[in-house]
N, C-alpha and C positions, 0 to 999 in steps of 0.2 A: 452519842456514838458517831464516828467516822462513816459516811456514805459508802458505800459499797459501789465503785464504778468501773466501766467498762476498763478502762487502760489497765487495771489493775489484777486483773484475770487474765488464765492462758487460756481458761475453756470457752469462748465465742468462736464459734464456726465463723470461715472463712464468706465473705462473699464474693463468689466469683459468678457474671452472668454466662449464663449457658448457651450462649448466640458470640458466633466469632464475627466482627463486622470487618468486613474487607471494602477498602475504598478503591483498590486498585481497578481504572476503566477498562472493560472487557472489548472494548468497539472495534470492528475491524473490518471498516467501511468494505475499504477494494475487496478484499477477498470475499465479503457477502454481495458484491454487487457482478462480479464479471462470471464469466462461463467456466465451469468445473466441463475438463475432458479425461481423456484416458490419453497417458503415454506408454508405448511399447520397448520403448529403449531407455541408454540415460544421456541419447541426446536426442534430444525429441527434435523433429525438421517439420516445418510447415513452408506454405507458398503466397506470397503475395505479390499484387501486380496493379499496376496503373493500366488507366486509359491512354491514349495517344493525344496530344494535345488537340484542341479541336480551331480546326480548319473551316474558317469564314469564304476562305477561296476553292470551296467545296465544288469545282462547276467545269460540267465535262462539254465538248466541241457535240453537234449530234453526227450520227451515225461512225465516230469516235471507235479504233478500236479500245476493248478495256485493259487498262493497265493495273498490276499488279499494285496493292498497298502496302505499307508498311506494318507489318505485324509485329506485334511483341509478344513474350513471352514470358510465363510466371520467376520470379526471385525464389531461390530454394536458400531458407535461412534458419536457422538453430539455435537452442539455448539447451545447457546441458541440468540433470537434473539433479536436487539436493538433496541431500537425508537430513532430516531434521529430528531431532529425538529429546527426548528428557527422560532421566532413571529416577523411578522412588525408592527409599530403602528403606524404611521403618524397622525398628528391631521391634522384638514380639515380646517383650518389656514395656514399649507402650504400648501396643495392641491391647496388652493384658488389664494395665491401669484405667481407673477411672476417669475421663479424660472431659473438660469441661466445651461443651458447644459439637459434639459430636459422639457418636457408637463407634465411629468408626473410623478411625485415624486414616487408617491406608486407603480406605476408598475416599475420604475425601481429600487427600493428597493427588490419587490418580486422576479426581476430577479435577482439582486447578490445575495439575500437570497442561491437561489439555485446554484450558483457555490460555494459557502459559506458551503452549506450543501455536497456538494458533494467532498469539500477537507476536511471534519470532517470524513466522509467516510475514505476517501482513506488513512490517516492519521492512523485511528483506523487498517484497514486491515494491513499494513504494522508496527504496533506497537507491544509493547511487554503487553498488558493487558491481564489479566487471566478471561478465561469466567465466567459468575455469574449468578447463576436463579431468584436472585433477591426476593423479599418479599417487607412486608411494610414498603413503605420508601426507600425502595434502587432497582436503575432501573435492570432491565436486561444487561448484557451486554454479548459480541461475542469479544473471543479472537481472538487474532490478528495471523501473520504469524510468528513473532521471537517466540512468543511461542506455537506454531504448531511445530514448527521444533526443534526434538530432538534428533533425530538420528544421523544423519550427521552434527556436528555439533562440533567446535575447539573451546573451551574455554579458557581464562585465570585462571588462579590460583583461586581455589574458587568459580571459576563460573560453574552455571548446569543449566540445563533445563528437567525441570521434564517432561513437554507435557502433554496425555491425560491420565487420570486415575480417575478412578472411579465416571465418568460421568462428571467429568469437566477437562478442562486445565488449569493448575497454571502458573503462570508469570514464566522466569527467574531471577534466582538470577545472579546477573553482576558480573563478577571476575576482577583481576588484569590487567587494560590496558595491552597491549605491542605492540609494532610496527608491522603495519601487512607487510609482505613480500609476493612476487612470491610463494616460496614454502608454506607456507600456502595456499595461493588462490589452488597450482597446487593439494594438498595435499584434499581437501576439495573437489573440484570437482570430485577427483579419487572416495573420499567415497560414491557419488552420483550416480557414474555412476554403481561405482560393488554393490551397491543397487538397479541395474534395472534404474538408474533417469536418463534422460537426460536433464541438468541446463540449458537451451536456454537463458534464460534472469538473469542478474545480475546487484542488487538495492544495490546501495550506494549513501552515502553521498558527498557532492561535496568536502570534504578534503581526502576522501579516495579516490574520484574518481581520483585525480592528482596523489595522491599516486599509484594506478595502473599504470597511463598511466607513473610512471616513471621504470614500471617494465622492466628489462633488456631485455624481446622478446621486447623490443619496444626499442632497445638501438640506433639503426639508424633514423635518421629523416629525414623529405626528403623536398626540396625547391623543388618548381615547378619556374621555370625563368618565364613565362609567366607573371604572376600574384604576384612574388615573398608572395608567401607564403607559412610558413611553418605550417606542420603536424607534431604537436607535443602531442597530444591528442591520447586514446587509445578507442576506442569505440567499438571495437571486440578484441576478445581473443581466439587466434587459439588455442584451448589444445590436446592432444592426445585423447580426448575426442570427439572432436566436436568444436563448434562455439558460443560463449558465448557473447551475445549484456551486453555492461555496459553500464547503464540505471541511471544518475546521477537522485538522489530522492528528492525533499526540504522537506519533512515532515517526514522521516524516522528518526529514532534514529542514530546519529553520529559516534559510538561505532560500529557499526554492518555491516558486508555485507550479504545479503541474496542473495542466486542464487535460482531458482525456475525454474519448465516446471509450464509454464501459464496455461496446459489444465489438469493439478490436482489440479487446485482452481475454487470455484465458490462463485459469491453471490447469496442467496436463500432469496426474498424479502417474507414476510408474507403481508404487502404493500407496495405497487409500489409508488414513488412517490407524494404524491397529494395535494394540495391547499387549504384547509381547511377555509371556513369564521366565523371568531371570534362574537360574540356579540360586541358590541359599548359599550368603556366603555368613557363616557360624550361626546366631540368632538371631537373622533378620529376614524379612521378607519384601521382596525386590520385585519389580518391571519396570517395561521400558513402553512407553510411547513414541512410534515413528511413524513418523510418513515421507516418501519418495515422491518430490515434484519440480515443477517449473513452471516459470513464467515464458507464456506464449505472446508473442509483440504478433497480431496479424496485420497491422499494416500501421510503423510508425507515424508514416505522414498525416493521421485525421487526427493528429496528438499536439500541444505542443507542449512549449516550456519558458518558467522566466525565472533564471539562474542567477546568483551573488545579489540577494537586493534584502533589504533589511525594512524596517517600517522608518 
């Protein structure tokens, strides 16, 4: 008699596992690291201010009358705010079906909605868009941190960064790649810090992030015999400066390393997160996830930047 085998049947159940594995990374460094505020408008204004350079010929005549000093006064500066949103729409056809790796379709649509939304977020902060107030037909938007930071800041050939002027900040213009080195990185942090900045955190791309870790303070590598493994990654960067975390990005621009102090950024939501329920349009069931925000620059000079450079 002929074997009786599987190909040869329609009735074997299917197997499908009942776990949906999702690889897509949720990380969204900046926005878990810097300060969540409240905005009251959709252009939210804050004020930043230097000291007055300091004076070594500090030194008065005695009994001198006193003379008046040089005062300054705080920068009144703005960035306008975003809507950011995602809609779900599930018909209630799958609601209904038995559906494998979940009960519940639409709610777990609503929850990736909002990791979804929250690296469109983190994305924008760390990009190079120019703020916009927006009018009929074109949304608001909130510049990012590549063009916040102008000051401190090594370009290639061609390339500038206007930053903030005349109530809005303009994108940069991208200049001539070149290979980034140590002396760039060591050079760009100097300019941070004789600006008052102290760079704690530094955002790159994951080909410049190798690119660092092949910088020469890291020319020794070390086996551990235990475990035989080697350390060959750079994830701090001792400078005459201080201590610099590099902080590999997936959604930053590739071109660029930004170093930043976390505690002169913030985001100013006008609203916070929230769930919104749609109308029904025929058999489906619908919301919307938004939130109303910006990025707050409190003071770009303790920032900098190293723009057009490739590994």
């Amino acid at each position: 008699m002929a074997t009786l085998v599987t190909n040869s049947v329609v009735h074997v159940r299917e197997d499908l596992s009942n776990v949906i594995n999702n690889i897509s990374p949720e990380e969204t460094p900046v926005y878990s690291l810097i300060e969540k505020k409240k905005a009251t408008n959709t252009r939210h204004e804050f004020l930043t201010e230097t000291l007055n350079a300091a004076n070594g010929s500090n030194a008065s005549v005695e009994g001198a009358d006193f003379v008046d000093s040089a005062l300054t006064t705080p920068v009144r500066l703005g960035n306008y705010t975003q809507i950011s949103t995602k809609v779900i729409n599930v018909s209630g056809t799958l609601q209904a079906v038995n559906t494998a790796g979940t009960n519940n379709e639409f709610g777990r649509q609503v929850a990736k909605a909002g990791v979804e939304l929250k690296r469109d977020i983190e994305s924008t902060i760390v990009g190079n868009g120019a703020s916009d107030p927006g009018g009929a037909g074109v949304a608001r938007k909130s510049a990012g941190m590549e063009s916040w930071i102008s000051t401190n800041v090594l370009h290639g050939a061609g390339g500038a960064t206007p930053g903030y002027s005349a109530g809005t900040v303009a994108a940069p213009t991208d200049g001539t790649e070149r290979t980034l080195t140590e002396a760039m990185f060591r050079d760009t942090i100097q300019k941070a810090w004789t600006n008052g900045g102290d760079v704690k955190k530094v955002l790159v791309g994951p080909a410049l992030k190798q690119a660092i870790s092949g910088f020469t303070g890291n020319a020794t590598k070390y086996t551990l015999s235990k475990d035989q493994t080697v350390t060959a990654g750079v994830d701090v960067y001792v400078s005459d400066f201080g201590r610099h975390e590099i902080i590999p990005h997936r959604y930053m621009r590739t071109r660029t390393v930004i170093l930043f102090d976390p505690s002169l950024w913030a985001i100013a939501s006008l609203r916070a997160m929230q769930t919104i329920d749609i109308a029904k349009q025929g058999d489906a069931d619908r919301k919307a996830l938004l939130t109303e925000w910006t990025l707050e620059s409190k003071n770009e000079l303790g920032n900098a930047k190293i723009a057009d450079v490739q590994p």
